[in-house]
C-alpha positions as a Markdown table, in Angstrom:
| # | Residue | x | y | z |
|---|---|---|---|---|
| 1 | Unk | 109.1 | 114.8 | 98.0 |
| 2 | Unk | 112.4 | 116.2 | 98.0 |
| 3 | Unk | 113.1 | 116.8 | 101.8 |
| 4 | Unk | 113.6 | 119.8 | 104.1 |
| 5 | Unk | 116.0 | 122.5 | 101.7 |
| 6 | Unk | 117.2 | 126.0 | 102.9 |
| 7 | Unk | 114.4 | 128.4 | 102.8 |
| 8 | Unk | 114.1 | 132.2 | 103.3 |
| 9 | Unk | 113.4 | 133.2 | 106.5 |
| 10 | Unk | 110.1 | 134.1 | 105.5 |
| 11 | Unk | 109.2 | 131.4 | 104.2 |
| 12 | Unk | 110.4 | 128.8 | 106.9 |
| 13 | Unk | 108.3 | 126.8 | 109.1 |
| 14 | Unk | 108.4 | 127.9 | 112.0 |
| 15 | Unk | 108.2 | 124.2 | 113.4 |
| 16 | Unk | 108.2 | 120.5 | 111.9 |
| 17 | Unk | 105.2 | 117.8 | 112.7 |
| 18 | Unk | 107.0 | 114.5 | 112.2 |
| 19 | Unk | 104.0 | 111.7 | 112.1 |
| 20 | Unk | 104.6 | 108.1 | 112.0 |
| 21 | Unk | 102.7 | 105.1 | 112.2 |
| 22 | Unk | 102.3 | 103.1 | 115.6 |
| 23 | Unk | 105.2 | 99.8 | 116.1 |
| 24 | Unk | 102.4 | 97.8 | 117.5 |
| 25 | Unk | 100.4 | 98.7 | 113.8 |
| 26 | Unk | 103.3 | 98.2 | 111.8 |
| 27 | Unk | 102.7 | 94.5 | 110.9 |
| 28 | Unk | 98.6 | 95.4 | 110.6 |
| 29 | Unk | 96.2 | 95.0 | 107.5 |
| 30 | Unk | 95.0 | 98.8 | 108.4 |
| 31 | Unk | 97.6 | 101.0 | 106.7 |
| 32 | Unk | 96.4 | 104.4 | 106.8 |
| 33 | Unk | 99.9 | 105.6 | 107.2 |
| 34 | Unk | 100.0 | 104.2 | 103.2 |
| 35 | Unk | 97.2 | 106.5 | 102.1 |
| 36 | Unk | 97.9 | 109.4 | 104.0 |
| 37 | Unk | 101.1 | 109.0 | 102.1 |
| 38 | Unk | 99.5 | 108.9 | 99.1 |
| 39 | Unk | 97.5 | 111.7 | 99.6 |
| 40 | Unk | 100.2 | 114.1 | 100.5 |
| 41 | Unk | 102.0 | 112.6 | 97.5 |
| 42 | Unk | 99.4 | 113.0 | 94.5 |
| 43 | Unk | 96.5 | 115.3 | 95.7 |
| 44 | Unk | 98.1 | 117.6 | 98.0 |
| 45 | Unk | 101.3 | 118.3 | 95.9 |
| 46 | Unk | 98.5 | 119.4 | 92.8 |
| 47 | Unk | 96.7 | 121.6 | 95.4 |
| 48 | Unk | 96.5 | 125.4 | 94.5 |
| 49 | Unk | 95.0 | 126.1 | 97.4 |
| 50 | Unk | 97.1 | 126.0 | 100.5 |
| 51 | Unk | 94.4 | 124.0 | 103.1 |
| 52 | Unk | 96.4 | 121.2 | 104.1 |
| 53 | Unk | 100.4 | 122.0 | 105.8 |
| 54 | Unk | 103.1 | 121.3 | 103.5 |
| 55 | Unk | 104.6 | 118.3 | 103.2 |
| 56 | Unk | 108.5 | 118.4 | 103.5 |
| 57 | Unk | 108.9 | 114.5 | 103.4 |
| 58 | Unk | 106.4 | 111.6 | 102.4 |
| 59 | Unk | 107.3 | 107.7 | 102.4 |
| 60 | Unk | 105.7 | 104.4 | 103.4 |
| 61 | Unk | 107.6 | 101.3 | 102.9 |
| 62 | Unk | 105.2 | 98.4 | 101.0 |
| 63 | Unk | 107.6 | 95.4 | 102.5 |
| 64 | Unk | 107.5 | 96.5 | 106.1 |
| 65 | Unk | 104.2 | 98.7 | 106.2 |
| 66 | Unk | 106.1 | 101.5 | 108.1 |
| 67 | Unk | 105.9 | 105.6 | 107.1 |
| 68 | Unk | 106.2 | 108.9 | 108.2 |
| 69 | Unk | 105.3 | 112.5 | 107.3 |
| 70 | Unk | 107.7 | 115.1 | 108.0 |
| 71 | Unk | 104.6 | 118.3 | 107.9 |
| 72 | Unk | 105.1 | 121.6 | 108.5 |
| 73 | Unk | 103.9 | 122.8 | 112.4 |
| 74 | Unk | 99.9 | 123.9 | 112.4 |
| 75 | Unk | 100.7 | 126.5 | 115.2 |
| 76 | Unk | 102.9 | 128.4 | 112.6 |
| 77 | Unk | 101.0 | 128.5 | 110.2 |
| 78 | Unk | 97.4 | 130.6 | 110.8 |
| 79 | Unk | 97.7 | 133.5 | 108.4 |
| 80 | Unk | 98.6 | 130.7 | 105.2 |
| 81 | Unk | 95.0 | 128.6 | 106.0 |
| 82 | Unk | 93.3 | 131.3 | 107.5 |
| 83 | Unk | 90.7 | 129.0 | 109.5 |
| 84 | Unk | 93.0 | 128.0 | 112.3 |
| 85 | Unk | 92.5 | 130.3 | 115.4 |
């Protein structure tokens, strides 16, 4: 991922999700934050079809077990998936 760039107004978010794992699950065996990541990264980067938000930042750290997503906001967003109401 190559971070939040300058985009046309049109196609600006209009707001940014940032997700990150819990502290208090950082040092845990259940690392969903690393294949959230991962999916974000490798399936929905190949998708053609726009159902999941895009992704402006993706990274989880192996030594410390931390991540975050930086997604674009659901709310502004309807008319590109269609489904949300």
């Amino acid at each position: 991922m190559g971070g939040l760039t300058h985009f046309a107004a049109a196609e600006a978010p209009g707001s940014l999700i940032l997700k990150t794992g819990l502290p208090e699950r950082v040092d845990a065996k259940w690392n969903s934050g690393r294949r959230e990541v991962a999916f974000y990264l490798l399936i929905a980067a190949a998708m053609s079809a726009h159902i999941a938000p895009r992704c402006f930042d993706a990274v989880w750290d192996a030594d410390t077990n931390a991540w975050h997503l930086l997604l674009e906001g659901l709310s502004s967003s309807t008319s590109r998936y269609g489904c949300l109401t």
